[in-house]
N, C-alpha and C positions, 0 to 999 in steps of 0.2 A: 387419509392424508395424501395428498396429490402430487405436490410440489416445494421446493425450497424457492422461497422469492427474496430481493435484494433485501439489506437487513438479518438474514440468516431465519427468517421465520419460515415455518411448516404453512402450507396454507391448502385450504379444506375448504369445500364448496357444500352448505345444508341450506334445509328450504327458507332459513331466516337469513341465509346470506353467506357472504364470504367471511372463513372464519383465519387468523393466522394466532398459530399456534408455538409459544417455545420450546424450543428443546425436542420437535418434532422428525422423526425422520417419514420419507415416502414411504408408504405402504404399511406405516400406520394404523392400529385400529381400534381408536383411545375413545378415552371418556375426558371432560372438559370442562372447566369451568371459565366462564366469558365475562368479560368487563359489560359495564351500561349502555358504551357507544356501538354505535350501529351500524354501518357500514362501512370499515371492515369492523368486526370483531376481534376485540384482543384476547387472546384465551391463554388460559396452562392448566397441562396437564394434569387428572387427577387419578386415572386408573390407563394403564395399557391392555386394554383386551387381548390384542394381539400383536407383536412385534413386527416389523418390520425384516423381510431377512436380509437389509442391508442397516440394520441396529447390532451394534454391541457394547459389553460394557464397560464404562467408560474407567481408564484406570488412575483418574484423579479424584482425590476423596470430597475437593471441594467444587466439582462440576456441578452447575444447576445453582449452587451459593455465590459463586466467586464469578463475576462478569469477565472475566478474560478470553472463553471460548464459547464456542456458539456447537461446535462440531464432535466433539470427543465422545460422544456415543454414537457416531457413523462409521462405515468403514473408507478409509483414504481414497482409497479407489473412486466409489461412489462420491465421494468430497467433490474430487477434480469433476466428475461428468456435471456435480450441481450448478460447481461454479461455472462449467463452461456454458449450464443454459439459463445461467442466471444473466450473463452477457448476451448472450443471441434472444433472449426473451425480450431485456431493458433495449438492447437496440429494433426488437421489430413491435416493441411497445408506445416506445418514448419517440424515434427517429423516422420508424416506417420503412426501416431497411431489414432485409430479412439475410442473414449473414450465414456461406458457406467455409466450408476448410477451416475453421476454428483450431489453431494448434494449441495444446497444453503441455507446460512444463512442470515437472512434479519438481516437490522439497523432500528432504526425510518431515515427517510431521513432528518429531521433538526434539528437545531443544537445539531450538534454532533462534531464537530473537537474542540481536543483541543490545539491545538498548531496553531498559526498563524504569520506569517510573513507579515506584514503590510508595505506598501511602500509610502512615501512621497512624491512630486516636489516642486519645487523651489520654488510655491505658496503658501505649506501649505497644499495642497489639502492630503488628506489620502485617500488610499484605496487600490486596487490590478490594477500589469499593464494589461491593454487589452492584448487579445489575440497575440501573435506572435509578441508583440510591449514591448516598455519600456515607454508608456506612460500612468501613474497613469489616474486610473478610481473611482471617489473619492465616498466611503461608501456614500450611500442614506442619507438626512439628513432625508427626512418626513417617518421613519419607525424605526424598532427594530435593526434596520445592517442586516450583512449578516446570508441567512438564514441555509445557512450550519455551521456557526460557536456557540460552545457555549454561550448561552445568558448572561452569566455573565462576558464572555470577552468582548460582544457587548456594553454591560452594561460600563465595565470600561472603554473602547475604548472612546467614547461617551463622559465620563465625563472627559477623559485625554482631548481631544480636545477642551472644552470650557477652558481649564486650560491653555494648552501648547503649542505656537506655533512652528508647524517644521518646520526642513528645508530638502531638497532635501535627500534622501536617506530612511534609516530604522528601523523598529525597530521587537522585538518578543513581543507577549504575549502568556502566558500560562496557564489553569486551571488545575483543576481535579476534581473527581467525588465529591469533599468537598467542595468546592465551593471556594479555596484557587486561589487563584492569584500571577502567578509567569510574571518577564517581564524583558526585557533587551534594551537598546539603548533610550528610553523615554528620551529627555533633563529636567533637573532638577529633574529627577527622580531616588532612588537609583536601581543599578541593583542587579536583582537575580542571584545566582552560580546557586544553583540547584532546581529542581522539587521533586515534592516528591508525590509516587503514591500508594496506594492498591491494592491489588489482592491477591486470596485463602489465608485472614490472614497472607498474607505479607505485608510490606512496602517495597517502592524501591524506591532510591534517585537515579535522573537522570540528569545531566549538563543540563543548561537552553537550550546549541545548541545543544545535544545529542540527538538520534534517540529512540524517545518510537511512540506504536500506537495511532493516532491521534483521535482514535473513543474512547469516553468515553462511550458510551453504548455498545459494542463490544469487547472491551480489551481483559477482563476478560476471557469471550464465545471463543474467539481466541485462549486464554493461554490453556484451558481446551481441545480444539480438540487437538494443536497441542500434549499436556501430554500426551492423548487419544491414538494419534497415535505411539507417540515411544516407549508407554506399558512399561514402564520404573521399572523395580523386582532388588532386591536388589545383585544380581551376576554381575550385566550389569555395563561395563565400556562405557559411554554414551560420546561422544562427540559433542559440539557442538562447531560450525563453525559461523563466523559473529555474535560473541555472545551480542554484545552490552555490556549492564549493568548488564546482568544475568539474565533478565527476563523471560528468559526458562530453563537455568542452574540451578539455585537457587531451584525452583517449582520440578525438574526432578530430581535432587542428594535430595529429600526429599525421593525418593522410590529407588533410583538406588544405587549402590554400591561407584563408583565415578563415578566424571562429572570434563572433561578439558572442558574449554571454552575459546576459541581462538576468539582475535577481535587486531585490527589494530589500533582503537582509543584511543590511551592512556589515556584520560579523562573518555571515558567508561569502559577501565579496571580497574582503577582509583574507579571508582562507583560501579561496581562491586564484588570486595573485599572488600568493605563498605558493600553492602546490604548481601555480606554472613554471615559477620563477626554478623549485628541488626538482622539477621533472625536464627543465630545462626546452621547456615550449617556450617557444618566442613570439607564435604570430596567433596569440588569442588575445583578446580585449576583453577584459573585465569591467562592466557600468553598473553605480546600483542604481535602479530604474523601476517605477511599479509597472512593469509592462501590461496590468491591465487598463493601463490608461497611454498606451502605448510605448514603442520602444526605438523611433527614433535615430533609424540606421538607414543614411539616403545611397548609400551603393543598391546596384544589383545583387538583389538575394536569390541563392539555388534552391538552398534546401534550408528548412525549419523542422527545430524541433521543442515539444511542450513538453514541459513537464508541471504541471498545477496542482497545486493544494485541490481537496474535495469538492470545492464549489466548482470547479473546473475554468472557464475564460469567460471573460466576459464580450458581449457583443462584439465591443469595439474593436478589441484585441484582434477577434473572429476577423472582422473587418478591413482591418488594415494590412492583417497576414495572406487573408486571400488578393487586396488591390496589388500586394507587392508578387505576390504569382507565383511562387516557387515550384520547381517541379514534383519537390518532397515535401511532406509535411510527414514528420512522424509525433504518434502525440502516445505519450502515457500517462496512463490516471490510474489511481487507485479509488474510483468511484465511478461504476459503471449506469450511472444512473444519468453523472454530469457526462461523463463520456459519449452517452449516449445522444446529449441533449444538442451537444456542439457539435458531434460527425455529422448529423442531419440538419446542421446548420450552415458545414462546411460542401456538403453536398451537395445544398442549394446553389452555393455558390459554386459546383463546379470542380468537386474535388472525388474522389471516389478510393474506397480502401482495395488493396492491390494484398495485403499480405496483417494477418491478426492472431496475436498470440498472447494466451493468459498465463501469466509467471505467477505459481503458487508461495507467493514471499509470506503467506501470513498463513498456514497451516494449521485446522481445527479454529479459527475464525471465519467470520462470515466476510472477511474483508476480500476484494479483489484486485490483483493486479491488471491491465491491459495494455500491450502493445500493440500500436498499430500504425501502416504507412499508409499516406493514402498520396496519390498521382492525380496531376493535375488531367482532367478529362473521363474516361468511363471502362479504365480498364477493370470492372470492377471483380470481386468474388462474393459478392452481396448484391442484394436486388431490392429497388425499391418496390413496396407493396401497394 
């Protein structure tokens, strides 16, 4: 077994071809059984000949059954190095840039998510579906729950289910770093609107379905790079892009001169202009706008910052953020595949990354954080190939 590739699969090179493998760690030295298609092969495990000596074992009963992790028979350590060449691989794959000084930021690896979406069946059963399946794999009863989830929603989880019977379908629970308990779709239980979170001496109310980061030990370390990076001085007219609830707008119009914050989700613009209004910012602008079809701000812009759903930016976007020329762009994705696809997009056009750090927000998944700035011209720490 050679490598971990984006997806979280093992992948293995035999005379019939590329093979990628689940639940695979490097150095590997398995037995396998493979799907019909052919280049790549999809395989799973059927005998380990030999481990791996960065394999251990994994200490949730439902690893391998339960699609939540991808990682919990690796060891942490070894995690961080995969994911950080899971990134420098998709970028000198997908982009043609070959990327030095990679910084990484560690999590504790459990429980730390706090946001969960919990699935029922028809029996009652609760838990998450299997992998690539819509059939519930129902939470451990002899244990604490899941080990990637915060313990105080395990905790409630737990006690809702000797209370509540369900039926087929779902529901959310949510914490924060107070120990506060937000939840929606529980029968007989009333629902929460919003979440409500800290950071740098702010508070932020967030819609119970609204997108905040799921690592309550990480958040914060997250908000402080990304600040970090857009160097945000009080001349800079700062935009941000994909702005959510203003969880980087709000923090960044505290040093910047003003801040548009452009988002799509009218509930999080909604939230938004709340949390400027309690944190008592006055020079941010909240629009809801699909900024992938542009965003429509005729001042001089300094700096830009992204933040995108998985599909990452579209052309256009790409297009109009470089015609307007900012000296900053800093972009974070949680998909280094799209990430990769738009830096060597951005490149063309003229942009180059200057500083890149992967924040481990999803711990024992195969998911990726990335932050990155990039400087208009070629101070680069990456080379194109």
């Amino acid at each position: 077994m050679e490598k971990i590739v984006n997806g979280g699969f093992g992948l293995a090179r035999t005379e019939d071809g590329v093979c990628l493998i689940l639940y695979a760690v490097p150095g590997d030295l398995l037995q396998v059984e493979c799907s019909d298609s052919i280049n790549p092969k999809f395989c799973w495990i059927k005998k380990i000949e030999k481990p791996s000596i960065h394999r251990i074992e994994s200490n949730c009963p439902n690893f391998t059954a339960c699609g939540g992790c991808d990682f919990q028979n690796m060891e942490y350590r070894y995690e961080l190095e995969m994911k950080k060449d899971i990134v420098i691989e998709d970028m000198k794959r997908i982009s043609k840039i070959e990327l030095d000084n990679v910084e990484v930021i560690h999590s504790k690896p459990d429980y730390y998510r706090n946001n969960v979406q919990f699935k029922a069946d028809e029996n009652g059963n609760v838990g998450f579906f299997r992998k690539k399946s819509n059939e519930v794999v129902p939470l451990p009863e002899k244990s604490d729950g899941c080990l990637i989830i915060d313990q105080k929603i395990n905790t409630f989880v737990k006690e809702v289910r000797k209370a509540v019977k369900f039926k087929k379908g779902g529901f959310r629970v949510r914490s924060n770093r107070e120990g506060i308990i937000y939840k929606k779709g529980i029968p007989g239980i009333e629902d929460d609107s919003y979440c409500f979170y800290n950071a740098l001496d702010m508070k932020f109310r967030i819609g119970i379905d609204d997108f905040f980061q799921v690592n309550n030990y990480l958040y914060e370390d997250w908000l402080r790079i990304v600040i970090d990076y857009i160097d945000p001085v009080n001349r800079d007219l700062v935009v941000d892009l994909f702005a959510g609830s203003g969880f980087i707008s709000i923090p960044v119009a505290k040093k910047a001169g003003r801040v548009f914050g452009m988002e799509i989700n009218g509930s999080a613009v909604k939230n938004a202009k709340y949390n400027a209004k309690i944190n008592e910012v006055n020079n941010v602008i909240f629009k809801r706008v699909d900024v992938n079809r542009g965003f429509y701000v005729k001042d001089k812009i300094d700096k830009v910052v992204v933040d995108p759903p998985r599909l990452g930016m579209s052309r256009l976007l790409i297009d109009e953020i470089t015609e307007r020329a900012p000296e900053i762009i800093v972009y974070v994705s949680c998909n280094s595949s799209t990430f990769s696809r738009d830096v060597g997009l951005l490149y063309k056009k003229g942009y180059s990354i200057d500083k890149i750090t992967v924040v481990d927000l999803f711990p024992r998944t195969a998911h990726v954080e990335v932050i990155a700035r990039l400087l208009k011209g070629d101070k680069w720490i990456a080379k194109a190939l």
